[in-house]
C-alpha positions as CSV (number, residue, x, y, z in Angstrom):
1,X,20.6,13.7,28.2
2,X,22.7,11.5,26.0
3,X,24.1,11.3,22.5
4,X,20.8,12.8,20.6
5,X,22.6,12.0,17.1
6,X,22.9,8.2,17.7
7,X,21.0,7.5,14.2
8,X,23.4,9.8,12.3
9,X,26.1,8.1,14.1
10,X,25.0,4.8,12.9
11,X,23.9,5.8,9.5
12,X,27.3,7.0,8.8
13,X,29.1,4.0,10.6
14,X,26.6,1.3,8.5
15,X,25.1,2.8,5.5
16,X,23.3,-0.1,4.9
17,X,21.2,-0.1,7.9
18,X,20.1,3.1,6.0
19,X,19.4,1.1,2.8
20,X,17.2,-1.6,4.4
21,X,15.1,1.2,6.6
22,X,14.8,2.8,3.2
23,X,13.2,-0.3,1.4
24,X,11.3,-1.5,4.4
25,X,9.9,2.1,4.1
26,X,8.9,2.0,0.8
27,X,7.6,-1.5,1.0
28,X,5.1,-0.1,3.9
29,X,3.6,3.2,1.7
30,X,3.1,0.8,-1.5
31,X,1.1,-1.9,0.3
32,X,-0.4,0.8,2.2
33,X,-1.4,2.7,-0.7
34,X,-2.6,-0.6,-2.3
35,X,-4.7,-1.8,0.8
36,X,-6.4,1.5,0.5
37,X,-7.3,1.0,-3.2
38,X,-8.4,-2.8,-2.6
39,X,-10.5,-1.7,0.3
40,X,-11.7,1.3,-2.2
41,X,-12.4,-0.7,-5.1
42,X,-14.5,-3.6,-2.9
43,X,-16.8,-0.8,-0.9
44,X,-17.0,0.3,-4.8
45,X,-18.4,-2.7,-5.5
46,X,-20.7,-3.5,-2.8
47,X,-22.5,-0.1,-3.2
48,X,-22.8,-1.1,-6.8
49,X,-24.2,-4.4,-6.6
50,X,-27.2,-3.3,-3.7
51,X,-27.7,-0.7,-5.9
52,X,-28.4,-3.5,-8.7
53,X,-26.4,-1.7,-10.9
54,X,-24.3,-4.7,-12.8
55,X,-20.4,-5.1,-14.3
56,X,-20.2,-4.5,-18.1
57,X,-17.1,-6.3,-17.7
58,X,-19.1,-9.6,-16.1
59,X,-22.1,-9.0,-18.0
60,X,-19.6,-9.4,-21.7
61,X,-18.0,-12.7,-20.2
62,X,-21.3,-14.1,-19.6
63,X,-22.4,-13.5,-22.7
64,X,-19.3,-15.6,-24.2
C-alpha cells in the first residue's frame, strides 16, 4: 500500500512547502468569498433596477 504519511514526511522535511500551500489556501477562500459577494451584490442590482427601484447613491451624484 505504500508510505500513507508522505505529506507529513515532506511537511516536516520542507516546512515551507507547508507555508506556500497555506497562503495559496487562503488566497483561494478570500477570492472565493469575494466572487460570491460580487456575484451577490450584481444579482442585487439587477433585481433592483427591473424592479425600477433606483440608487440613492447615483440619484445624489446626479444631482451634483
Amino acid at each position: 500500500m505504500g508510505n500513507t504519511l508522505w505529506f507529513i514526511t515532506i511537511l516536516r522535511d520542507q516546512p515551507w512547502i507547508g507555508f506556500l500551500i497555506g497562503l495559496l489556501f487562503l488566497a483561494f477562500m478570500f477570492g472565493s468569498k469575494n466572487l460570491v459577494v460580487y456575484l451577490y451584490s450584481r444579482s442585487q442590482e439587477k433585481k433592483k433596477r427591473s424592479a425600477g427601484i433606483e440608487n440613492p447613491v447615483e440619484k445624489t451624484l446626479s444631482a451634483k
